[in-house]
C-alpha positions as CSV (number, residue, x, y, z in Angstrom):
1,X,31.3,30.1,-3.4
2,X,31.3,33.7,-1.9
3,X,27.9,35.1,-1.0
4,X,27.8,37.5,-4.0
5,X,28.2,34.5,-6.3
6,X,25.9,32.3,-5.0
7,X,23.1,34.9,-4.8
8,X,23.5,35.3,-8.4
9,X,23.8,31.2,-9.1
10,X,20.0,31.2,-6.9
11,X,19.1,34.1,-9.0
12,X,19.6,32.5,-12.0
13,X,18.4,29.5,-11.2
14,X,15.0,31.2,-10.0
15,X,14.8,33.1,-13.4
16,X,15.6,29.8,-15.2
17,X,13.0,28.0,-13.2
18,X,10.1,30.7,-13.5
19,X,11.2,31.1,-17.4
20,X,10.4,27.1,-18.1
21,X,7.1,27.8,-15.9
22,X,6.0,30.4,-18.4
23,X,6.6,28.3,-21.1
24,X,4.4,25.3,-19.9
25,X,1.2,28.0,-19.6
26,X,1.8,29.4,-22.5
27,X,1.1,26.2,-23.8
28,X,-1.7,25.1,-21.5
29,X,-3.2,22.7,-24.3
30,X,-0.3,20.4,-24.8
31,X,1.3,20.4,-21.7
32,X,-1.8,20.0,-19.6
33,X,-2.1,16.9,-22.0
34,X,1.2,15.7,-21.0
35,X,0.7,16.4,-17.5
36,X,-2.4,14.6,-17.1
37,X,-0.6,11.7,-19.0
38,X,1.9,11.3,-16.7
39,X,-0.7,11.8,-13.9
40,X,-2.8,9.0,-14.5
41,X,0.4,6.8,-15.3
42,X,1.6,7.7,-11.4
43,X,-1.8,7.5,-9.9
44,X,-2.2,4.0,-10.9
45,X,0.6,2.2,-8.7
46,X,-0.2,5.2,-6.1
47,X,-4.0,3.9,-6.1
48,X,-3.4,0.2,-6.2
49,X,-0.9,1.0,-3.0
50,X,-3.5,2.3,-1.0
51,X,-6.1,-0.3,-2.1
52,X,-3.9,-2.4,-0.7
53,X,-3.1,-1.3,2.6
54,X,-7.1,-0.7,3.1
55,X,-7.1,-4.8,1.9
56,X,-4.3,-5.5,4.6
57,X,-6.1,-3.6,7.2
58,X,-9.4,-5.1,6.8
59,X,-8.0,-8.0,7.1
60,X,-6.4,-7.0,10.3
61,X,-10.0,-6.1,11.4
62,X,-10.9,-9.5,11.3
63,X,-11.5,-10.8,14.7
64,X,-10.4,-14.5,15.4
65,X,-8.9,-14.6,11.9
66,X,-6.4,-16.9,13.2
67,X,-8.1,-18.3,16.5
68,X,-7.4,-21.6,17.8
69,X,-9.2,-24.3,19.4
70,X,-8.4,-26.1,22.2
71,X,-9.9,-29.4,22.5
72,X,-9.0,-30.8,26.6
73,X,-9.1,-34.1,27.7
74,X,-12.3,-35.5,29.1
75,X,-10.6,-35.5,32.6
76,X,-9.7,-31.9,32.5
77,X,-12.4,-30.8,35.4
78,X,-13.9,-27.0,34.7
79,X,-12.0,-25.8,37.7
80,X,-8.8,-26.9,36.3
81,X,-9.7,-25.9,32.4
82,X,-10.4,-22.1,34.1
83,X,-7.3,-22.3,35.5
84,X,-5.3,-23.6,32.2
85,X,-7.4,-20.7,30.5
86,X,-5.5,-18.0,32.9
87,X,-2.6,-19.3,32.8
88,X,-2.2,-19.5,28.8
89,X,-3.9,-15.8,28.9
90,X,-0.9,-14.5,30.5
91,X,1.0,-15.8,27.6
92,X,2.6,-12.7,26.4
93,X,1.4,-14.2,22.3
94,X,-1.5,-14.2,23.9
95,X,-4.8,-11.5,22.9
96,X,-7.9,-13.4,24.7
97,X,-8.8,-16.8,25.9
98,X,-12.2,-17.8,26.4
99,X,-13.1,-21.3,27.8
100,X,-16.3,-22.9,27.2
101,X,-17.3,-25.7,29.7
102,X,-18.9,-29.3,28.5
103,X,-22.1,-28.1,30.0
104,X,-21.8,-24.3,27.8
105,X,-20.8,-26.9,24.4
106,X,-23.5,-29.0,24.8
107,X,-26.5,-26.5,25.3
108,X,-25.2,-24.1,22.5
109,X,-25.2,-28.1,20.5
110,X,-28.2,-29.2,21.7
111,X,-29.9,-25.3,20.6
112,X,-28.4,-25.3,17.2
113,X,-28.8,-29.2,16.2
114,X,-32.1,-29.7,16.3
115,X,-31.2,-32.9,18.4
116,X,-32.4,-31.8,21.8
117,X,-34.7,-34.3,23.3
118,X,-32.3,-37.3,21.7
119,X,-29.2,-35.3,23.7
120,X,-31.3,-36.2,27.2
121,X,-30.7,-39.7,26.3
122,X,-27.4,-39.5,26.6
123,X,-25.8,-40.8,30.2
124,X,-22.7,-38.8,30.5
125,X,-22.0,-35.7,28.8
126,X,-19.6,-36.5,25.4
127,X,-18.0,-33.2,25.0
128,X,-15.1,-31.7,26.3
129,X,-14.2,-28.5,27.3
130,X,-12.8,-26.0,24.8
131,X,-10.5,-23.2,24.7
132,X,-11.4,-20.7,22.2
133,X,-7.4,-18.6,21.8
134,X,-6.8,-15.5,19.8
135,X,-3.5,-14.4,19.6
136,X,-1.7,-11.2,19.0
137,X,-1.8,-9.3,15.8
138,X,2.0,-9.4,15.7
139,X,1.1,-13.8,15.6
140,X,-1.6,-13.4,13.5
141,X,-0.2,-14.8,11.1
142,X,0.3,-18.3,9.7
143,X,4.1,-18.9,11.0
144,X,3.0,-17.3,14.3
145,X,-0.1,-19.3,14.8
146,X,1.7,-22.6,13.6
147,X,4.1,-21.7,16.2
148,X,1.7,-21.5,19.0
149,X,-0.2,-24.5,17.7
150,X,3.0,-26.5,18.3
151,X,2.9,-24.8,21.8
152,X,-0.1,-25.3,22.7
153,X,-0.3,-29.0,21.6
154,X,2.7,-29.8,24.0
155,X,0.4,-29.1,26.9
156,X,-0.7,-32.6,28.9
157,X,-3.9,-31.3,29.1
158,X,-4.4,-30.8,25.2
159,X,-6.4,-33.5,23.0
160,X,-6.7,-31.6,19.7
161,X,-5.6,-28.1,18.5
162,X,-7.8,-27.0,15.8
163,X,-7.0,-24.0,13.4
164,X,-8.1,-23.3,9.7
165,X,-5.0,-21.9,8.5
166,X,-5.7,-22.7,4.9
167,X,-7.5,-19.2,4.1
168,X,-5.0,-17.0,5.9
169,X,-2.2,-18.4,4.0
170,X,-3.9,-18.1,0.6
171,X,-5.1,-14.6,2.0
172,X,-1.2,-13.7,2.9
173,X,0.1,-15.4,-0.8
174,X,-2.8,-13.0,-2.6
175,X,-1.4,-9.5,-0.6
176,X,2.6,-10.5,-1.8
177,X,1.2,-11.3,-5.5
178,X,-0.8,-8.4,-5.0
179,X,2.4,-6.5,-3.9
180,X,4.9,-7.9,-6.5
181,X,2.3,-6.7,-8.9
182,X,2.3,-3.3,-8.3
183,X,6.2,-3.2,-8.4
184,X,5.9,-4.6,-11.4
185,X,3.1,-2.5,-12.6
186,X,5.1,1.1,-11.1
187,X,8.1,-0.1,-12.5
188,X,7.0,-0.1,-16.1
189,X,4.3,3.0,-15.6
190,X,7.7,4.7,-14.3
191,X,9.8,3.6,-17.4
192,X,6.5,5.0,-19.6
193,X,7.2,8.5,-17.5
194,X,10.7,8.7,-18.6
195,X,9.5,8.0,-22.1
196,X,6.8,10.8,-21.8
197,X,8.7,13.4,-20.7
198,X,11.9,12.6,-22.9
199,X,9.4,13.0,-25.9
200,X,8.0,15.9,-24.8
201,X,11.7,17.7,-23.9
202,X,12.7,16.0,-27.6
203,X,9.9,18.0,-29.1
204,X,10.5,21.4,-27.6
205,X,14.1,21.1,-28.0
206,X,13.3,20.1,-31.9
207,X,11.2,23.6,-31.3
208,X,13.5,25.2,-29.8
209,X,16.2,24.3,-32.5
210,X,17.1,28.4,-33.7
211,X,17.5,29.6,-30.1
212,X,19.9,27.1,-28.9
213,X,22.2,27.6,-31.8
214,X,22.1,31.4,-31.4
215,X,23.2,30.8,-27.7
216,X,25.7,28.3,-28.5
217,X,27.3,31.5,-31.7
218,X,27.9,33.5,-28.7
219,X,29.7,31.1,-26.2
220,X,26.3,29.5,-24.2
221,X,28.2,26.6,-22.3
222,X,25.8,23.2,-22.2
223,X,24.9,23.5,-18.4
224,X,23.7,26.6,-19.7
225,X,21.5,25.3,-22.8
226,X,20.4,22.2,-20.7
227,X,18.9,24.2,-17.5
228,X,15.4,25.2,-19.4
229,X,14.8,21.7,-20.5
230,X,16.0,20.5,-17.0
231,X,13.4,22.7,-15.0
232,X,10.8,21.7,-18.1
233,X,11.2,18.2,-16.9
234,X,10.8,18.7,-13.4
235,X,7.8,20.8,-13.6
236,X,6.1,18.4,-15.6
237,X,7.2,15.9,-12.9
238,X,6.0,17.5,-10.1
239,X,2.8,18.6,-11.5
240,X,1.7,15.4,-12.7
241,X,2.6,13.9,-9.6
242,X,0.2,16.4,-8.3
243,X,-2.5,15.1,-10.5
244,X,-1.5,11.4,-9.8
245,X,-2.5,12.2,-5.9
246,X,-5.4,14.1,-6.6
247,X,-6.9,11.7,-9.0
248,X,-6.2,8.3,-6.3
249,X,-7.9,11.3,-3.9
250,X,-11.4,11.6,-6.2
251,X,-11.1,7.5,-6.6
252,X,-11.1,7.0,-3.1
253,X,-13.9,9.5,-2.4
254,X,-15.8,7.9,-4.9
255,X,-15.8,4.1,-3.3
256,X,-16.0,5.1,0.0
257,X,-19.8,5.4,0.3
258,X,-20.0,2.1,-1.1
259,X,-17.6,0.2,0.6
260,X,-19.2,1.7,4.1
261,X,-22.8,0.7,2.9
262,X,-21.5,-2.7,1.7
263,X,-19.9,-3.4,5.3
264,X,-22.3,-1.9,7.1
265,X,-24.8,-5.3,5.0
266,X,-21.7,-7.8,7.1
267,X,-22.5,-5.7,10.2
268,X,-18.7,-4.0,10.3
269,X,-18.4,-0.5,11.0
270,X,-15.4,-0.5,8.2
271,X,-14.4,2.5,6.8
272,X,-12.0,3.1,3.6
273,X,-8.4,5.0,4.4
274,X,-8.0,7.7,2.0
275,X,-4.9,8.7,0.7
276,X,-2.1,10.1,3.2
277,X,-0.3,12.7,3.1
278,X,3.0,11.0,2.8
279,X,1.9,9.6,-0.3
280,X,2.0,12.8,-1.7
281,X,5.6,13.8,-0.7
282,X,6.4,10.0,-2.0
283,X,4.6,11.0,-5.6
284,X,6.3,14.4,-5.8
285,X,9.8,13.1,-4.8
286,X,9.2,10.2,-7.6
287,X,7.7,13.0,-9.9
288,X,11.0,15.2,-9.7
289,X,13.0,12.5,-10.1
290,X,11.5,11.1,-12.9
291,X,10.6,14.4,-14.6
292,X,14.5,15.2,-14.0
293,X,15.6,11.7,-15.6
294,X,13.5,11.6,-18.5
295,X,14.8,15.8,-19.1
296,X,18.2,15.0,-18.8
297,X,18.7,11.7,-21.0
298,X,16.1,13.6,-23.7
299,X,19.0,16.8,-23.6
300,X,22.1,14.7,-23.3
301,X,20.9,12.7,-26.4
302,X,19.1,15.6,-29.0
303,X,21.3,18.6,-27.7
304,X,24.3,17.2,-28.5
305,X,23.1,17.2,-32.3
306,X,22.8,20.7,-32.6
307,X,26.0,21.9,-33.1
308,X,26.5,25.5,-35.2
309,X,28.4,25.0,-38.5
């Protein structure tokens, strides 16, 4: 393509492109209406995304979500269990270790029990000393912790590993319901786009019906009939993608304040992600494509029909 030619294809396609622009304000009623349509159908996957990712990392906030306990044997002496505590702490799976002594677990026992003068009684001291292990965020998780269980229960001076994996797992199997859902739930909101937009391109070709078969009389190829409806499609694509963003933006904003004041009654300082940026470029690039999608199969189906006699 020489340079004269392709300044005239970009020419036309700009006039093309600012022609189907004019055509969408000059019907601000209906295709406002269509655009906020497929807004509100794009918004909702886009919103139940980010919902999500604030639900993963808040659960990622948790401190000691996954922490283990390490019961040692009653002949473990405090100098050896301090010792055993540094040397798993330099465990590269390894976020914090914190040991608490026989003497430590039976004062915090005999202050929370209630059984304090009885504890005197007792000759020797019945409680072991316990390491209190949080690992890594990259093993917080239940296959990394069960994996470091096993590890840690190998050790000859390890009674009893405890860890209360239970809610973690069920917590992990909600988030990939909870993802699988909103595949699901994009997937047919996406489909409900194509449908919207193929509509509205069937109606304004249907509108349209006299000017495409003047411009067919004198020789109009198809690429040249389908480039309105083409551009029609993607505006309404990349508009409502707009409005999709903007309306998981107001959402957001609108739960924040009580989402802080409800964390701030569990003592977190937990504040709700708004919507990035890239989920914008994602939402236009979906837009466009879908705008362009639904366009095209609504042309390639109703054009073809109009044929001059």
């Amino acid at each position: 393509m020489t340079v004269p030619s392709a300044r005239v294809w970009f020419l036309h396609h700009f006039q093309v492109a600012l022609a189907s622009i004019t055509r969408l304000v000059q019907n601000p009623f209906s295709s406002m209406m269509t655009i906020a349509v497929i807004g509100i159908a794009l918004s909702m996957p886009a919103g139940l995304y980010v919902l999500l990712d604030n639900l993963q990392r808040l659960g990622d906030s948790w401190k000691g979500s996954t922490s283990l306990s390490v019961f040692l044997q009653h002949a473990v002496t405090n100098p050896a269990a301090r010792e055993l505590a540094d040397r798993i702490g330099a465990w590269p799976e390894i976020a914090d270790v914190e040991l608490i002594t026989p003497e430590e677990a039976l004062d915090e026992f005999r202050r929370f029990s209630g059984f304090g003068s009885a504890l005197d009684d007792l000759a020797e001291n019945p409680l072991p000393a316990v390491l209190l292990i949080q690992p890594l965020a990259e093993n917080d998780n239940p296959s990394g912790a069960e994996t470091l269980q096993n590890k840690l229960e190998a050790l000859p001076e390890t009674e009893l590993v405890q860890i209360d994996l239970q809610w973690v797992k069920r917590f992990h199997a909600i988030l990939d319901m909870a993802r699988r859902g909103i595949l699901l739930v994009g997937v047919l909101l996406a489909l409900a786009v194509l449908l919207i937009v193929g509509n509205t391109i069937r109606l304004e070709i249907q509108s349209r019906r006299e000017e495409i078969l003047v411009t067919r009389l004198i020789g109009a190829t198809d690429g040249f009939v389908r480039k309105p409806f083409l551009y029609s499609g993607l505006w309404y694509g990349v508009t409502g993608a707009l409005i999709g963003w903007l309306l998981v933006v107001l959402v957001l904003w609108l739960l924040a304040g009580p989402v802080s004041n409800l964390a701030l009654l569990y003592g977190s300082s937990y504040q709700l992600q708004t919507a990035p940026l890239d989920l914008l470029l994602v939402l236009l690039a979906f837009g466009s494509i879908l705008g362009l999608l639904g366009a095209w199969l609504a042309v390639s189906r109703h054009l073809a029909q109009i044929e001059p006699e």
